[in-house]
Each structure stands twice: as C-alpha cells, then as structure tokens.
C-alpha positions, 0 to 999 in steps of 0.5 A: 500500500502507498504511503498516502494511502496508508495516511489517508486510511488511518485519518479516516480511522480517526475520525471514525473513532473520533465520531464514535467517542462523541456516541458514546458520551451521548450514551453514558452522559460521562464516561473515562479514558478507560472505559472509552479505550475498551469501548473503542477496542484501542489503547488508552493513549489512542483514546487520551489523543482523541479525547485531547483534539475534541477537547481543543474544539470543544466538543467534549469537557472534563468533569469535576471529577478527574479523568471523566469527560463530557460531551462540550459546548461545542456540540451545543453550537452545531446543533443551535447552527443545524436547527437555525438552517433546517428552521430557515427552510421550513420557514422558507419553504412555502414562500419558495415553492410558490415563486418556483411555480409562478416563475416556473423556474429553479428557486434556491435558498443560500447561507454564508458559510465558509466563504462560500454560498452554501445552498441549503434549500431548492425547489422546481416549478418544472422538473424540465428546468432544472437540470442540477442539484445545487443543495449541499453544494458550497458556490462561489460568492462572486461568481454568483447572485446569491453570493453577492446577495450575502456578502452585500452588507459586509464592511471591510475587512470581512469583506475581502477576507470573505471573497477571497480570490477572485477566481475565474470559472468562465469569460464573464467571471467577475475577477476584477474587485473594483467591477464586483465592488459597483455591483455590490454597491447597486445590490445594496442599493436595488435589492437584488443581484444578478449573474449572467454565464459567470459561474456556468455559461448558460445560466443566470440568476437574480437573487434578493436577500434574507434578513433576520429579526436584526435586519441583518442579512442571513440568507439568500433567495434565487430564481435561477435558469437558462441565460436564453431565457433570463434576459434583461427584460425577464430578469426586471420582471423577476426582480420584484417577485424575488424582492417579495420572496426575500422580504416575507422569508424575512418577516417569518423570521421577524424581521420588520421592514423601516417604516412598517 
C-alpha cells in the first residue's frame, strides 16, 4: 500500500473513532479514558489523543471529577447552527415553492458559510428546468447572485477576507474587485443581484436577500435558469417577485421592514 494511502486510511480511522467517542458520551452522559479505550477496542493513549483534539474544539469537557469527560459546548453550537438552517427552510419553504411555480423556474435558498454560498434549500416549478442539484453544494460568492446577495452588507475587512480570490470559472467571471465592488454597491442599493454565464455559461440568476429579526442579512433567495431565457427584460420582471420572496422569508423570521 502507498504511503498516502496508508495516511489517508488511518485519518479516516480517526475520525471514525473520533465520531464514535462523541456516541458514546451521548450514551453514558460521562464516561473515562478507560472505559472509552475498551469501548473503542484501542489503547488508552489512542483514546487520551482523541479525547485531547475534541477537547481543543470543544466538543467534549472534563468533569469535576478527574479523568471523566463530557460531551462540550461545542456540540451545543452545531446543533443551535443545524436547527437555525433546517428552521430557515421550513420557514422558507412555502414562500419558495410558490415563486418556483409562478416563475416556473429553479428557486434556491443560500447561507454564508465558509466563504462560500452554501445552498441549503431548492425547489422546481418544472422538473424540465432544472437540470442540477445545487443543495449541499458550497458556490462561489462572486461568481454568483446569491453570493453577492450575502456578502452585500459586509464592511471591510470581512469583506475581502470573505471573497477571497477572485477566481475565474468562465469569460464573464467577475475577477476584477473594483467591477464586483459597483455591483455590490447597486445590490445594496436595488435589492437584488444578478449573474449572467459567470459561474456556468448558460445560466443566470437574480437573487434578493434574507434578513433576520436584526435586519441583518442571513440568507439568500434565487430564481435561477437558462441565460436564453433570463434576459434583461425577464430578469426586471423577476426582480420584484424575488424582492417579495426575500422580504416575507424575512418577516417569518421577524424581521420588520423601516417604516412598517
């Protein structure tokens, strides 16, 4: 066997056992080094080693008594985290099922995560429109309209910390930042934020933001399909009924516009 894949096997082995250590505590509520080392079926260092990297991440804690751990607060964070989003899109759902069969288009719902526009949520009007999946799929800020959506508001540093590089996926790619700063800006300014062939040739989409009981910008709303499709006079037809998706996802989540 080759060395990388001698290392690549054992890292998996580790996170299999890491994941296993996390069961177990979720099990007995606390447990030692010992008993998890023979539940594991490894060597009480082995298990010292993974109790030690899950501690650093706060997924696990020690007890007041010496040598007992506990699942950590860290394990609260991804829950509160995962029931955010999975709230997000039962809230979501209706609002974008109805824009999908009005526009008879793909509509996609998006987070920031990672530096990314993390797609957790996407519903077809016409199963003949929609020729990929995106949920699970982490895309390309600039490269897109959701991206630009919810990257917007950010203020600087964060904000180029965020895009990173500019990388180019197609001849349209927006890689220049002064250009994708002026679309940002007409984002903030009008709502929306279009993409037009510069992640994929052949699609476009226009996407309004999400806003949480604070105003702020939490998540994003798109209608997405061909570019032949979505010219420049479908596109500022849609933008309205995106807008409107956007803002009532927002007021389910509390969100209160200025004025009303």
């Amino acid at each position: 066997m080759r060395n990388s894949e001698a290392a690549e096997r054992a890292t998996v082995q580790s996170v299999d056992r890491a994941v296993s250590v996390l069961e177990l505590l979720a099990q007995h509520g606390t447990a030692g080094v010992t008993v998890l080392a023979a539940e594991l079926g490894v060597h009480k260092s082995t298990a010292s080693r993974l109790l030690g990297a899950l501690e650093a991440r706060g997924l696990v804690e020690q007890v007041e008594e010496r040598g007992q751990y506990r699942l950590g607060v860290g394990i609260l964070r991804l829950a509160g985290a995962s029931n955010a989003r999975l709230d997000l899109v039962e809230q979501a759902r209706p609002i974008c099922r109805a824009l999908a069969i009005a526009t008879n288009d793909t509509v996609n719902l998006t987070v920031l995560d990672a530096g990314t526009a993390y797609y957790i949520d996407q519903v077809t009007g016409s199963p003949a429109n929609s020729s990929w999946n995106w949920v699970g799929q982490h895309i390309p800020l600039h490269a897109t309209s959701n991206g630009k959506m919810l990257v917007c508001e950010l203020p600087e540093p964060t904000l180029t910390e965020t895009l990173g590089e500019l990388r180019p996926y197609t001849a349209a790619t927006i890689t220049d930042r002064a250009v994708l700063d002026v679309q940002l800006a007409a984002a903030r300014e009008h709502g929306y934020a279009v993409a037009s062939d510069e992640l994929d040739l052949g699609l476009t989409a226009i996407a309004s933001a999400i806003r949480n009981a604070h105003g702020e910008i939490v998540a994003s709303v798109s209608v997405s399909g061909p570019t032949f499709r979505l010219g420049s006079g479908v596109l500022s037809r849609l933008a309205p009924q995106v807008m409107e998706a956007g803002r009532a996802i927002s007021a389910r989540l509390g969100w209160l516009p200025p004025g009303g």
